[in-house]
MIPAGU-111557 format. One record per residue: x, y, z of N, C-alpha, C in turn. Coordinates in steps of 0.001 Angstrom, whole numbers, padded with zeros to 6 digits, always signed. Layout:
XYZXYZXYZ...
***
This chain:
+033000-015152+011530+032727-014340+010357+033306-015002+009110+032797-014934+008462+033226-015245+006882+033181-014138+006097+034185-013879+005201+034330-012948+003412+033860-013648+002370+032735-014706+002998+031929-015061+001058+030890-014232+001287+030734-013634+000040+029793-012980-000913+028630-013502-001429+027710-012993-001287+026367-013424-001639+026274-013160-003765+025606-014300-004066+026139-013980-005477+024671-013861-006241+024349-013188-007081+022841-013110-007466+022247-014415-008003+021048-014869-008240+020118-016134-007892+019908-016375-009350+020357-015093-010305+020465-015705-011751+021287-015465-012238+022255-016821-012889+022811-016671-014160+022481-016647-015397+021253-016557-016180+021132-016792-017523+021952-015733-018200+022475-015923-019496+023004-014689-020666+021618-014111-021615+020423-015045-021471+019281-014338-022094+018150-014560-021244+017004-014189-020911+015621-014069-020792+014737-013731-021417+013541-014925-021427+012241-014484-021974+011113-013652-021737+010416-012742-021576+009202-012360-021685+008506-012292-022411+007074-012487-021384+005995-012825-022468+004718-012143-021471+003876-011335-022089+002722-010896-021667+001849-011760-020870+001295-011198-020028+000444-012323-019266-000927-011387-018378-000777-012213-016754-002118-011051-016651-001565-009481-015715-002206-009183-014912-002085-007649-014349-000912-008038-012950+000282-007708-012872+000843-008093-011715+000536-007822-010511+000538-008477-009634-000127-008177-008251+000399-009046-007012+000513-008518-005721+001461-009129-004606+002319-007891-003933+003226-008666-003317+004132-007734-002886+005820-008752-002607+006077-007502-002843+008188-007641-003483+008898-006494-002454+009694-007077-001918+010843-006350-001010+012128-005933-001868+012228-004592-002197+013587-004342-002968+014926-004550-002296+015732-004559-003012+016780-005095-002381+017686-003680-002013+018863-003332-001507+019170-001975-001347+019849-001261-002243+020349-000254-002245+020193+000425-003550+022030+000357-003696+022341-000011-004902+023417+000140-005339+023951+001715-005147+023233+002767-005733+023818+003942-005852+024326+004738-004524+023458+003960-002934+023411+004556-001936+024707+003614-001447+024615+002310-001657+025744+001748-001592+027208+001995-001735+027641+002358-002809+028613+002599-003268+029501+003552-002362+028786+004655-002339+029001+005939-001401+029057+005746-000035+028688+004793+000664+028845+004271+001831+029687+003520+002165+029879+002788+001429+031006+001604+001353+032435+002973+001473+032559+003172+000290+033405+004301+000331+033773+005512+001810+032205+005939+002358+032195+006546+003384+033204+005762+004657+032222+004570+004685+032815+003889+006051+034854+003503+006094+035375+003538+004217+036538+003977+004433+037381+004620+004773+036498+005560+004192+037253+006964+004697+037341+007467+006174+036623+006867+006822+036608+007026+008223+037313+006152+009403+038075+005298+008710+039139+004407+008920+039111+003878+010679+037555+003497+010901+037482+002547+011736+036511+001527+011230+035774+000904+012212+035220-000339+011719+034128+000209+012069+033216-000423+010402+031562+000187+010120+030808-000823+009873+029777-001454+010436+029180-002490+010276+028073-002134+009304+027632-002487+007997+027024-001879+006890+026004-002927+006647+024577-002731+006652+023650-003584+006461+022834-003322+005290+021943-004497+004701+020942-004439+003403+021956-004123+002477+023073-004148+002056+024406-004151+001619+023754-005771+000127+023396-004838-001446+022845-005191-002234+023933-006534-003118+023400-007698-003582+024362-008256-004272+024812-008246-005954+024578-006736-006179+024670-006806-007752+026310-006280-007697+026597-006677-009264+028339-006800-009716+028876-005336-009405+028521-004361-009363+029193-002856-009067+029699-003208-007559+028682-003726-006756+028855-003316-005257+029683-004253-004951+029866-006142-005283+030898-006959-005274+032119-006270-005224+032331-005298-006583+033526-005221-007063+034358-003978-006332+033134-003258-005808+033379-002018-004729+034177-003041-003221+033638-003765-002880+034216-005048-002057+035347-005371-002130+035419-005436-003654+036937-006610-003860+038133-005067-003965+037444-003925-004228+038600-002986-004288+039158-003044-002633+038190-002631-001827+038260-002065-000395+039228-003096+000235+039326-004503-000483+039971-005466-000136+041109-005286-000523+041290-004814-001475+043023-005148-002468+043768-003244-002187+042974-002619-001418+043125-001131-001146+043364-001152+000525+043386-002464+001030+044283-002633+002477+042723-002404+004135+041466-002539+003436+040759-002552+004087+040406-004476+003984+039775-004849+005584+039187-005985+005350+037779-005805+005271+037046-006569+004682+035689-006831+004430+035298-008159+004865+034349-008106+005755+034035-009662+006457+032030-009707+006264+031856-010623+006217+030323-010736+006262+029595-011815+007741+029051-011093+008593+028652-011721+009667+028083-013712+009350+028267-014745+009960+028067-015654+009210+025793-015636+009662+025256-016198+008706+023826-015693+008362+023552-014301+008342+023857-013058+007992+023723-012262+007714+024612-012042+006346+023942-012206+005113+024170-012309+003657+024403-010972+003181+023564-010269+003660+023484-009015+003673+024424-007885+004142+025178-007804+005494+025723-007350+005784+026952-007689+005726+028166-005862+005518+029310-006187+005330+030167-005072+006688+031151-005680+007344+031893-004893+007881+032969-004681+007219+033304-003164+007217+034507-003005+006830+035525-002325+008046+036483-003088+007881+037244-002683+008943+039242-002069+008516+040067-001314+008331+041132-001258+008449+041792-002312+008674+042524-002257+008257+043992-003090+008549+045083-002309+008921+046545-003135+009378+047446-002173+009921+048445-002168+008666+048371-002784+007639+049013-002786+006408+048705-001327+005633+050293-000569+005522+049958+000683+004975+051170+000839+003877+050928-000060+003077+051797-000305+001575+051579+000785+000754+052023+000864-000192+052293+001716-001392+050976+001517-002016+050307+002831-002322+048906+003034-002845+049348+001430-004199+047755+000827-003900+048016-000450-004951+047095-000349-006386+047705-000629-007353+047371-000897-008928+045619-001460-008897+044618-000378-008768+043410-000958-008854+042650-000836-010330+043154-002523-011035+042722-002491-012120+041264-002978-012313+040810-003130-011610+039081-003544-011018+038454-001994-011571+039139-001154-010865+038039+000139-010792+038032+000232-012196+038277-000262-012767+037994+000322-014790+036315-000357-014971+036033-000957-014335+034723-001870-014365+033209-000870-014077+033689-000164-012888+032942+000543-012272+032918+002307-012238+031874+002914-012634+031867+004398-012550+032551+005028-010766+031643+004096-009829+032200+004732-008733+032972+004668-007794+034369+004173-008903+035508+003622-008148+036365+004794-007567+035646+005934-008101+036150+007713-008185+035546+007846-006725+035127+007288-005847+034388+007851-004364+035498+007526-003253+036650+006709-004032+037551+005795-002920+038597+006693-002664+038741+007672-003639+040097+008336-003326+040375+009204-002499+039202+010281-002053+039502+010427-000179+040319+009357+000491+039519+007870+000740+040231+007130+001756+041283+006525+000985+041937+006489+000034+043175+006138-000857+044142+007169-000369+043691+008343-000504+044284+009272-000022+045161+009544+001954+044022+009407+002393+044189+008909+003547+045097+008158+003995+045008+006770+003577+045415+005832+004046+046816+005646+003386+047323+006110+001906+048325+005767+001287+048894+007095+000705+048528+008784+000799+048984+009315+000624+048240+009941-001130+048054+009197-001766+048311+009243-002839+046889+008001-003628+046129+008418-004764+045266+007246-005469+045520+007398-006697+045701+006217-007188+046061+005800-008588+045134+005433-009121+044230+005436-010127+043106+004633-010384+042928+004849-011704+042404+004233-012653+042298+003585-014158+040658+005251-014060+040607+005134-015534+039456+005841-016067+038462+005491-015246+037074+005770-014569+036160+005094-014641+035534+004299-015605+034005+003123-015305+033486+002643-016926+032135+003000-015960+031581+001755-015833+029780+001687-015705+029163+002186-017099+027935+002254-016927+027430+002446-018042+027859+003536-019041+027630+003051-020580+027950+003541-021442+026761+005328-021824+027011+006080-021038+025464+006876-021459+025820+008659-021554+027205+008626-021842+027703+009592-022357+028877+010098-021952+029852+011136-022423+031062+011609-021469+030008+012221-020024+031379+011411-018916+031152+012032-017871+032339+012316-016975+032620+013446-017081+034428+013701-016743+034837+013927-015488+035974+013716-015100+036692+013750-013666+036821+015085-013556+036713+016478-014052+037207+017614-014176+036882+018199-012519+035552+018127-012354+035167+018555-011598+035587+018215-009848+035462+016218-010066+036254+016045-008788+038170+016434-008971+038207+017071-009651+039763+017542-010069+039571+018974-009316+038689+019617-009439+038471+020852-008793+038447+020634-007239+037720+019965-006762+037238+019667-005470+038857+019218-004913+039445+018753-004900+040439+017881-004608+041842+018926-004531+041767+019706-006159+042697+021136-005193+042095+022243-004631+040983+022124-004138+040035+023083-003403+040631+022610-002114+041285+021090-001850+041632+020527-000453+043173+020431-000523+043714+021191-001431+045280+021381-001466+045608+020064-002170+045336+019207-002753+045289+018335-003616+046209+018119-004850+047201+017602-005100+047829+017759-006480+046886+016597-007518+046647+016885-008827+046059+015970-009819+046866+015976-010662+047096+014607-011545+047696+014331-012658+046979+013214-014142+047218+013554-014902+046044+012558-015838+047272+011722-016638+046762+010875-017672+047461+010316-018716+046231+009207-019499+046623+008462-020513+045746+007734-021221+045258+006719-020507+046008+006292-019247+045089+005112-018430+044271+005559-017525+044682+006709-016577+043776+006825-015920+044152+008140-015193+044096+008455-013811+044788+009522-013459+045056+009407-011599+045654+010162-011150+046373+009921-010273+046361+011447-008762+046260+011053-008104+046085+012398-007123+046494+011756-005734+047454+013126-005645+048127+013092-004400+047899+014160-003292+048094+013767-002432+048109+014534-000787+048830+015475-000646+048705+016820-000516+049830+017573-000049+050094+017888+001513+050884+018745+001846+051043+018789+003277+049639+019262+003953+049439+018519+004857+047926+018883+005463+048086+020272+005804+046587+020870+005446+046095+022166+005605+045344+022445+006999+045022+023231+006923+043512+023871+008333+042434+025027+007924+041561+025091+008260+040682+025900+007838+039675+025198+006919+038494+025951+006536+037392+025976+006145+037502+025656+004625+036781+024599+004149+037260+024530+002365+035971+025150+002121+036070+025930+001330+034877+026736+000385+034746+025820-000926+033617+025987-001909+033887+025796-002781+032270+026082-003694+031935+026498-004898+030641+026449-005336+030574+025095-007037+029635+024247-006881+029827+023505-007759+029649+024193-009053+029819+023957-010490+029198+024498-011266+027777+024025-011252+027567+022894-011095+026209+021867-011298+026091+021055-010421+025464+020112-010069+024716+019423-009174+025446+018056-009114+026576+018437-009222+026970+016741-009253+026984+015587-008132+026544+014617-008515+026732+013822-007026+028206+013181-007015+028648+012924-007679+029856+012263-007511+031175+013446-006942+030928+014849-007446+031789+015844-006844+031444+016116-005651+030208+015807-005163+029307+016536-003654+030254+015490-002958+029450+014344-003055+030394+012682-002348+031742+013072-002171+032896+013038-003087+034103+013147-003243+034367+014859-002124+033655+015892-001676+034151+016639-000917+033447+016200+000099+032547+015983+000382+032443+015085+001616+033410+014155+002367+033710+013817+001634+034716+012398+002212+036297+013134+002077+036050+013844+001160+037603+014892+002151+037684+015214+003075+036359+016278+003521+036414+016993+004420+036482+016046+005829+035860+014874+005396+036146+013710+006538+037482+013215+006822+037869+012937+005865+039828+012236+005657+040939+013216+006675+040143+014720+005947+041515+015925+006749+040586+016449+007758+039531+016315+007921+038900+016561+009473+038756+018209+009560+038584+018616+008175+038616+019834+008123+036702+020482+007891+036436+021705+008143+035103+021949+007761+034587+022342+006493+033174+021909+005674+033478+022183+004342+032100+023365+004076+032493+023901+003453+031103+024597+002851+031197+024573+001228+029708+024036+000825+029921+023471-000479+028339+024124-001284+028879+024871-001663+027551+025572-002948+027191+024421-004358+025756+025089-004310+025052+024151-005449+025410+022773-005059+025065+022078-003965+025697+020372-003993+024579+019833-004437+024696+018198-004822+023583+017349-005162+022832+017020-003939+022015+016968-004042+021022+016837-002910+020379+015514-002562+020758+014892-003817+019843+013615-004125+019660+012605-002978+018671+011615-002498+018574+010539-001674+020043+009750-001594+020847+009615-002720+021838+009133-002258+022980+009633-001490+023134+010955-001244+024140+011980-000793+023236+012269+000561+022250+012075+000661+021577+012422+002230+021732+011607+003284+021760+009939+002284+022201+009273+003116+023233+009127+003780+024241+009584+002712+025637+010233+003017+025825+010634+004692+025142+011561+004175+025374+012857+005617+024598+012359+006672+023284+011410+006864+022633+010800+007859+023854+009526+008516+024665+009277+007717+026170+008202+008400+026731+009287+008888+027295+010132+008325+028358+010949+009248+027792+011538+010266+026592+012247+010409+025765+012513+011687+026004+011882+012619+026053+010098+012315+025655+008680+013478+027210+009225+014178+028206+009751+013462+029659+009567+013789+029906+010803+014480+028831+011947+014659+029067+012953+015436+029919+014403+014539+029470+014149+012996+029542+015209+012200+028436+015921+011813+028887+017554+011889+027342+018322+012184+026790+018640+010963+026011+018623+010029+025375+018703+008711+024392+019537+008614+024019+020218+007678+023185+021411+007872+023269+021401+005713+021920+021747+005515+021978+021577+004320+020564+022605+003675+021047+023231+002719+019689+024090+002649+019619+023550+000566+018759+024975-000197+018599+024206-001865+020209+024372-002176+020474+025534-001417+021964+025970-001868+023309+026151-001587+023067+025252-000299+024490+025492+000653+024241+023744+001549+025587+022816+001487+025908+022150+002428+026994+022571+003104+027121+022470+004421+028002+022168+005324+027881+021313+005828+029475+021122+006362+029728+019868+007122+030412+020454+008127+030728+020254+009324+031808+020531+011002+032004+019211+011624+033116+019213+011848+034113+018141+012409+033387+017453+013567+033559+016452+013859+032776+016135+015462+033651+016900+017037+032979+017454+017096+033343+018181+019142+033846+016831+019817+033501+015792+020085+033926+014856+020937+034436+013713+020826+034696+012485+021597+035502+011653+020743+034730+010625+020498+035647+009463+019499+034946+008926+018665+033949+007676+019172+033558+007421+018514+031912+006712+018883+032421+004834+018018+032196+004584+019024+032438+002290+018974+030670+002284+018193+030958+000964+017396+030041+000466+017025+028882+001628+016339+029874+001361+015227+029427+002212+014004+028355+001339+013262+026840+001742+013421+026143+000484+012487+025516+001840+011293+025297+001322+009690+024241+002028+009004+023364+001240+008411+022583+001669+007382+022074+000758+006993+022090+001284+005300+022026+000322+003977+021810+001151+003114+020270+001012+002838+019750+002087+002160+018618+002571+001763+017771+001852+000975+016608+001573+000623+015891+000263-000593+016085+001107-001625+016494+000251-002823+016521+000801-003869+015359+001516-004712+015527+002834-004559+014162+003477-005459+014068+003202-006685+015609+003317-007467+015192+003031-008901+014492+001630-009115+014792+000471-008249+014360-000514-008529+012607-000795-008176+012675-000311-006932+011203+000090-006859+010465+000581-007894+011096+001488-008707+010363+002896-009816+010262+001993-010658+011165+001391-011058+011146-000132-012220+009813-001227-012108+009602-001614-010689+008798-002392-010172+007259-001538-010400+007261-000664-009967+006047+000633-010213+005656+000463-011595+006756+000971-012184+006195+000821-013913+005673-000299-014477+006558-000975-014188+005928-002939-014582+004123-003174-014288+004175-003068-012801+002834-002766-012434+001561-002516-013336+001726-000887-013229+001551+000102-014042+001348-000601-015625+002396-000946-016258+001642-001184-017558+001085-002302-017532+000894-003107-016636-000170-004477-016770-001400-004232-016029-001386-003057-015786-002982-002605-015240-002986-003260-013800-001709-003492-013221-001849-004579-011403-002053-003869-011049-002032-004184-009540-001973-003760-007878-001217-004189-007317-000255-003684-006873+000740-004355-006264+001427-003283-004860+002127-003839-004003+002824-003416-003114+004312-003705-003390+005505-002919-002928+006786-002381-003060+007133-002146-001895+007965-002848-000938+008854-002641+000106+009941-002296+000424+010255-001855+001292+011828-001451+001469+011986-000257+000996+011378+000902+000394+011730+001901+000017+011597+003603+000929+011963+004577+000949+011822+005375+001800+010855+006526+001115+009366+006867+001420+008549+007467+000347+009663+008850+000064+010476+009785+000906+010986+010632+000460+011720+010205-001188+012261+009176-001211+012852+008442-002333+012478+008544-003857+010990+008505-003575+010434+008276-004323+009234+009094-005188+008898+010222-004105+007894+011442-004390+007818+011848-005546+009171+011652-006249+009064+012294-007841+008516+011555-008571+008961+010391-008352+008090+009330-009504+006666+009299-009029+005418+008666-007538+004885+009408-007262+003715+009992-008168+004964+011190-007821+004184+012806-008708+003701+012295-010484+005103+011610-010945+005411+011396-012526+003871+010386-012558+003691+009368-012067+002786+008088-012201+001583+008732-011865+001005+009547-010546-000224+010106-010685-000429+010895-012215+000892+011732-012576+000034+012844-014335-000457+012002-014878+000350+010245-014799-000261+009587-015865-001773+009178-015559-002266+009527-014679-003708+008684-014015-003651+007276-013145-002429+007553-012685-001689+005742-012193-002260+006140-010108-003062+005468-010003-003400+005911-008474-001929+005318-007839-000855+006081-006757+000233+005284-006192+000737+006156-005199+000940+005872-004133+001281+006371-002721+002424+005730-002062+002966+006326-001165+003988+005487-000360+003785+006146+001196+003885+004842+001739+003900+005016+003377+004132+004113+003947+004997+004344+004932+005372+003491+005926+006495+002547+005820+007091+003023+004223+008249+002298+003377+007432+001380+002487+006379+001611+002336+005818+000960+001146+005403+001893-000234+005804+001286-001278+005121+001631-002174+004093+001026-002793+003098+001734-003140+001411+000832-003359+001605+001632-004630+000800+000750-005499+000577+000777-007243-001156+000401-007236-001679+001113-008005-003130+000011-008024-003603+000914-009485-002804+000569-010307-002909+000689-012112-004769+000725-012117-005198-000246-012564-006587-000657-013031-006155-000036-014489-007491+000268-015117-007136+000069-016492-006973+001843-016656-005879+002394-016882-005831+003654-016734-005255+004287-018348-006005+003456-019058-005959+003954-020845-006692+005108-020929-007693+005179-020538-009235+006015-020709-009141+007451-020141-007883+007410-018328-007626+008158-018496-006141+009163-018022-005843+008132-018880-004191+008577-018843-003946+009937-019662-002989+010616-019059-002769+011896-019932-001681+012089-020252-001355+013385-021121+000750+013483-021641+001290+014147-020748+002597+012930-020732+003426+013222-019525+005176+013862-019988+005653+015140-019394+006849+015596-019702+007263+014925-018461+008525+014321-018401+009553+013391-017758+010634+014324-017863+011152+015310-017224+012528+015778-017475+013125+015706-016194+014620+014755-016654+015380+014184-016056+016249+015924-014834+015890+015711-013650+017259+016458-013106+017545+016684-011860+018823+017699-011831+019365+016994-010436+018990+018271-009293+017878+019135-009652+017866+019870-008232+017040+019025-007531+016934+019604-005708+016458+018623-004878+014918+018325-005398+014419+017260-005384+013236+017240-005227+013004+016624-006788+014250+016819-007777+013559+016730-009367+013899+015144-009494+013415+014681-010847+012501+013600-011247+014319+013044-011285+014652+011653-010749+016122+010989-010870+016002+010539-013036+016941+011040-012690+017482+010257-014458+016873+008869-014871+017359+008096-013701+017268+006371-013601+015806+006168-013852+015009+007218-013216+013498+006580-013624+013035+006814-014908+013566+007581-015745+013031+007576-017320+013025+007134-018374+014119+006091-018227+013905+004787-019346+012517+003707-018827+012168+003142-017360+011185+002584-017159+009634+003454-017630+009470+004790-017155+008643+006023-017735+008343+005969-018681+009694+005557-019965+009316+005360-021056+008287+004225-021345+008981+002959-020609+008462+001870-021647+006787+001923-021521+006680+002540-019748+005068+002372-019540+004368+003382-020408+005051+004527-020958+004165+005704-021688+003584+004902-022872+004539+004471-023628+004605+003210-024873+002896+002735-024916+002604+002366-023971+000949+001589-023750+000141+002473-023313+000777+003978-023373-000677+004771-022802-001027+006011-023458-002210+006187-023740-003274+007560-024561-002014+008679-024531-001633+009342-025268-001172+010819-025094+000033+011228-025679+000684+012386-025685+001765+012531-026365+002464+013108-025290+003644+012220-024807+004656+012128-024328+005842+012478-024018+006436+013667-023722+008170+014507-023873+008862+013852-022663+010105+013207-022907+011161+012870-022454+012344+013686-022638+013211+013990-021560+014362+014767-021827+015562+014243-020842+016261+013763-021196+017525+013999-019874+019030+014184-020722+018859+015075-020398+020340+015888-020868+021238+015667-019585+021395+015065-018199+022208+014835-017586+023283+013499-017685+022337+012358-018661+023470+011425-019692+023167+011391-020402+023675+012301-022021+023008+012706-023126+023333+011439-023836+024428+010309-023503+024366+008724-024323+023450+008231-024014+022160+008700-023003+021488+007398-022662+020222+006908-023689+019720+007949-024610+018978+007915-025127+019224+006668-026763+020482+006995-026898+020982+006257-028404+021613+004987-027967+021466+004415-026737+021217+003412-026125+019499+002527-025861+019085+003548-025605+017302+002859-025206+016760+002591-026565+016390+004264-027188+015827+003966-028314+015821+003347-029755+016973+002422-029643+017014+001673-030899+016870+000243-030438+017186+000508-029072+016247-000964-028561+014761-001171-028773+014187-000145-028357+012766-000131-028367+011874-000419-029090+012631+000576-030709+012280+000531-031608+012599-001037-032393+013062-001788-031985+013226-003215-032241+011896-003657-032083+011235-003564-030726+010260-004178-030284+008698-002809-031418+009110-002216-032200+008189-001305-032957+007904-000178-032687+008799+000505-031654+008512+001797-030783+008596+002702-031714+007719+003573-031790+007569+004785-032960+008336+005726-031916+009370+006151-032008+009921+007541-030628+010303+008696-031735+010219+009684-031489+010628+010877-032262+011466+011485-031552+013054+011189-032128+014161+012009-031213+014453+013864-031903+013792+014720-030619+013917+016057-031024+015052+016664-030689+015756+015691-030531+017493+016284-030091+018390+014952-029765+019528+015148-029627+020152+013830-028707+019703+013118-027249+019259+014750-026631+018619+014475-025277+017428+014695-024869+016685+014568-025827+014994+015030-025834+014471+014050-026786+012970+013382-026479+012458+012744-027478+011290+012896-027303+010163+012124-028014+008917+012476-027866+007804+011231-028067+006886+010657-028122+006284+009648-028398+004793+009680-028076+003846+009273-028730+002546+009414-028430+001859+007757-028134+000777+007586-027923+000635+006274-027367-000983+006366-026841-001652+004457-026692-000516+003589-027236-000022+003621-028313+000828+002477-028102+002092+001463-029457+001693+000132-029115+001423-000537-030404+001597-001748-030078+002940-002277-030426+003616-003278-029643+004809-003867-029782+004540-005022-029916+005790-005758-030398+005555-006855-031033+006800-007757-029873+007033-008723-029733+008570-009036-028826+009451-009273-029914+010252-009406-029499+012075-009666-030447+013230-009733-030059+014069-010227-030249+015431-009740-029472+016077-008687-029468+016334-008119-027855+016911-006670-027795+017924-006830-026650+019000-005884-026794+019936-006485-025499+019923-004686-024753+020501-005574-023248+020184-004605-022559+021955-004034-022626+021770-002465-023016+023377-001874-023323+023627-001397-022611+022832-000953-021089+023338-000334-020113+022259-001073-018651+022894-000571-017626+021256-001128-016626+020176-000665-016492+019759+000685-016891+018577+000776-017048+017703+001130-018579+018289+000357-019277+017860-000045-020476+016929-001416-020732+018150-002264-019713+018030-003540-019708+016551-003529-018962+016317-002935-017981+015255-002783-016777+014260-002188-017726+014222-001481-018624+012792-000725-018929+012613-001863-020508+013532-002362-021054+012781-003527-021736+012240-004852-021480+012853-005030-020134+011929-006032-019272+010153-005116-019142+009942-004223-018678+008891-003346-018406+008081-003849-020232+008728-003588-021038+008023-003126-022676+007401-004787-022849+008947-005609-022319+008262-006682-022574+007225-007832-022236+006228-006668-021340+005364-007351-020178+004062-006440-020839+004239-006009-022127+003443-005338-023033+002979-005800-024045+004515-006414-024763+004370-006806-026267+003973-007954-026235+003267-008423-027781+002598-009499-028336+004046-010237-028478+003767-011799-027344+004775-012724-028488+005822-012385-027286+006859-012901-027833+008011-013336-026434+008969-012220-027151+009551-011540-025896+010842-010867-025960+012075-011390-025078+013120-011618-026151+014097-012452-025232+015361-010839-025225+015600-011221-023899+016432-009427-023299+017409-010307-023044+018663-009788-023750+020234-010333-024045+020862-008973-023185+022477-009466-023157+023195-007990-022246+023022-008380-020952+022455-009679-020513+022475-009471-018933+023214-009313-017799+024753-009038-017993+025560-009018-017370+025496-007346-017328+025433-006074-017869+024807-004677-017359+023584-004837-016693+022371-005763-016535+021606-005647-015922+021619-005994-014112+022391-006729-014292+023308-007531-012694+023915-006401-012470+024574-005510-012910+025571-004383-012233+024896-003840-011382+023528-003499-011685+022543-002505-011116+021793-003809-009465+021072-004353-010298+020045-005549-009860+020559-006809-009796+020403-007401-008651+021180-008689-007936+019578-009986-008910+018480-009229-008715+017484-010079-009255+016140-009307-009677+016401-008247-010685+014920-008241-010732+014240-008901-011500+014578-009821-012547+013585-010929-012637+012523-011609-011860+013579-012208-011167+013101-012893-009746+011625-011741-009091+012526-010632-008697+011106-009946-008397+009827-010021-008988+009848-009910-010597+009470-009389-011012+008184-010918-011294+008877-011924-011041+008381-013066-011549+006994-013189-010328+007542-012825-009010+007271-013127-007535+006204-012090-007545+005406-011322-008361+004865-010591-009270+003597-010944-009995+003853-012283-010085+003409-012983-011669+003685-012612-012962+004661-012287-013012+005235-011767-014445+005709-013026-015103+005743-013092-016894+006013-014698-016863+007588-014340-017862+008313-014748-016780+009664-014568-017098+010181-015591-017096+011401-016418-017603+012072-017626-017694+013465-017169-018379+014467-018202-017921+015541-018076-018150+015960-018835-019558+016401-018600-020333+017162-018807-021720+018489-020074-021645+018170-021207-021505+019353-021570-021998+020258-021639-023123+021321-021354-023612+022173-020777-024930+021782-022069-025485
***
C-alpha cells in the first residue's frame, strides 16, 4: 500500500473558452465531493478500518485526508487503485491536535463526533469553503448538547467536549433541513452507540448515503419526510467494511447544462438517477429531452430555442427539492434560452453577489429582485472576457456561459474550482468543448 494521493490532471491559474460545435460523447463523473466528505468522516467515527472507493481527487477531499491523518487516523491508498482510500485507526491516542487545515474547508465540522471519540474533546478553527453567505455552527451546537455535549466559542474557532457518557434515546427536532446538523447527529449517535430520533432532517442524496454505510455496519435506519432514526447494531461487528462514494450529481448537472446550451447529445456516467430527478424535472420545463437510467445520464438538447419555456429554479432542501449546487449552471444555460426566468436560493443568500457580477462581465442582463431572488429573460447574447471563478460553482457555470459567448472567455480563480472538481475541464473537453489551458 502506499499514502500518495492522486493529484488533479490540471494545473493552469487561467483557462480559455471558446464556442464551438454541439457537445456530444460520453464522460464518467468522478465521485462526489459532498458525499465524500461525510463518509470519510463516517468511516472515522466508527473507529475500525473502512475501505472507501471512487474516493474524488479535488482539494476539499485531499485536505479531509490530510486532517484524518494529523487527527491520529491512517490513510493508505491500495497500490493501482488511485481511487480508493482506507482509513484505518491507529493506537496513538494523544491530546486532541491543533487542526489548522480545517480553516480551508466548510466540512471540517463532520470530524468532531470522531475527534470526540477518539480524544475526548475537538478543537477546530472556524470553518471556510466557499464564500456564499453566513453559515453558522449554532445549530451543530444544539445537536451536540442534545448528546450531553459541552460547547465553547472564541475568535478562532470553537471547541467541544465530551461529557460523562449518557444512555438512552437522543430526541431532537431540527429547526431546518440542515445537512451538516443531520450528518453531525448521525455520527454521534454512532460515536456513543446511543439511538437517535431526529425531526425535520436533511434528506438529501448526500445524507442517504450516509445511512446506506451505516446499514452495511448493521445500524437500523428508517427514515420518513419527517422523522430519521437510527438503532444501534444487535450483533457484533462486521470485518471488511467496503463503501463506495456516489458519482457526483452536481458535476453531472454541470455536464447536463454544458450539453444543453450547445444544442449536444451526450451521455453522463457514474451518476445515480435518484440523484438527479430534480434537475431532470428542471431541464425537461426547459424543453431539454433528458433521462437517467441505469446510472446514466442522457442529454439530447437539439435546438430547443423554439421551444424552450420560463423556468422558476428554487433552490431547497426538502426531500426531493431542486439542490442549490444546480442553479448557478441553470443559470448560465437559461442565459441562451426564449423566456423569462426566476431564480431563488435563499439557502446561500452570498451566492448570488458572487455569480452575478461575473456574468454580467460576460453582458448578462440579470434583474436582482432581492439578495436571494433574481430574474432574467432570454436569449442574451454574451460576449467572452475575463471573469474569475469566486466560489466552485460559479467557476463551473461560467465555464457553461462560456461555451455560449462570442470570442474567448478566459475563467481565472481556478484554485475554488479544484475544491469541488479534480477535472472538469478535462471532461468537458472529452466532450468536444474547446477548452485550453492559459499559460501566465
Amino acid at each position: 500500500m502506499t499514502t500518495t494521493a492522486p493529484t488533479p490532471t490540471w494545473a493552469a491559474e487561467v483557462i480559455a473558452v471558446r464556442p464551438g460545435p454541439p457537445l456530444v460523447g460520453t464522460v464518467t463523473v468522478d465521485g462526489s465531493k459532498n458525499a465524500a466528505l461525510p463518509l470519510l468522516a463516517s468511516a472515522a467515527a466508527l473507529g475500525r478500518p473502512v475501505r472507501l472507493s471512487n474516493t474524488p481527487a479535488n482539494t476539499d477531499v485531499q485536505i479531509m485526508l490530510a486532517l484524518l491523518q494529523q487527527a491520529g487516523w491512517h490513510v493508505v491508498r491500495p497500490v493501482g487503485e488511485p481511487t480508493t482510500a482506507v482509513i484505518m485507526p491507529t493506537e496513538n491516542r494523544c491530546a486532541a491536535p491543533a487542526l489548522a487545515q480545517a480553516a480551508h474547508i466548510r466540512a471540517s465540522y463532520y470530524l468532531v463526533p470522531a475527534l470526540l471519540s477518539r480524544h475526548g474533546e475537538a478543537r477546530l478553527p472556524w470553518p471556510g469553503g466557499c464564500r456564499i453567505g453566513a453559515r453558522g455552527m449554532e445549530l451543530h451546537f444544539a445537536v451536540y448538547k442534545a448528546f450531553g455535549d459541552r460547547t465553547a466559542v472564541d475568535n478562532s474557532g470553537y471547541r467541544v467536549e465530551a461529557d460523562t457518557p449518557r444512555t438512552g434515546t437522543v430526541s431532537l427536532v431540527l429547526p431546518f433541513r440542515s445537512r451538516g446538523a443531520t450528518v453531525a447527529a448521525m455520527l454521534r449517535a454512532v460515536t456513543t452507540g446511543r439511538p437517535l430520533r431526529l425531526g425535520e432532517p436533511n434528506l438529501s442524496p448526500e445524507v442517504l448515503c450516509v445511512l446506506d454505510a451505516l446499514e452495511t455496519v448493521g445500524w437500523e435506519t428508517r427514515t420518513s419526510k419527517h422523522l430519521l432514526t437510527l438503532t444501534p447494531p444487535s450483533s457484533g461487528q462486521i470485518d471488511d467494511i467496503v463503501w463506495e462514494v456516489p458519482g457526483d450529481k452536481i458535476e453531472a448537472g454541470t455536464l447536463a447544462c454544458a450539453i444543453a446550451a450547445t444544442c449536444g447529445t451526450a451521455r453522463i456516467e457514474g451518476v445515480h438517477g435518484r440523484d438527479v430527478n430534480p434537475l431532470i424535472a428542471t431541464l425537461r420545463r426547459l424543453g431539454i429531452p433528458a433521462g437517467a437510467d441505469a446510472g446514466i445520464l442522457s442529454v439530447r438538447a437539439r435546438d430547443t430555442r423554439s421551444t424552450s419555456r420560463g423556468l422558476r429554479a428554487i433552490a431547497s432542501l426538502s426531500p426531493g427539492g431542486l439542490d442549490a449546487d444546480f442553479e448557478p449552471p441553470l443559470m448560465a444555460l437559461a442565459l441562451n434560452l426564449p423566456g423569462s426566468h426566476l431564480f431563488a436560493d435563499a439557502i446561500n443568500p452570498g451566492r448570488h453577489s458572487n455569480l452575478l457580477p461575473q456574468l454580467a462581465r460576460l453582458g448578462a442582463d440579470i434583474e436582482e429582485l432581492s439578495p436571494t431572488e433574481c430574474r432574467l429573460t432570454g436569449p442574451q447574447r454574451l460576449t467572452g472576457t475575463g471573469v474569475e471563478a469566486t466560489d466552485i460553482r460559479t467557476g463551473s457555470a461560467l465555464m457553461v456561459a462560456g461555451l455560449t459567448a462570442r470570442g474567448v472567455t478566459t475563467v481565472g480563480g481556478l484554485d475554488q474550482l479544484r475544491r469541488g472538481h479534480a477535472d472538469l475541464p478535462g471532461k468537458l473537453r472529452a466532450l468536444g468543448a474547446d477548452i485550453c489551458e492559459v499559460t501566465p
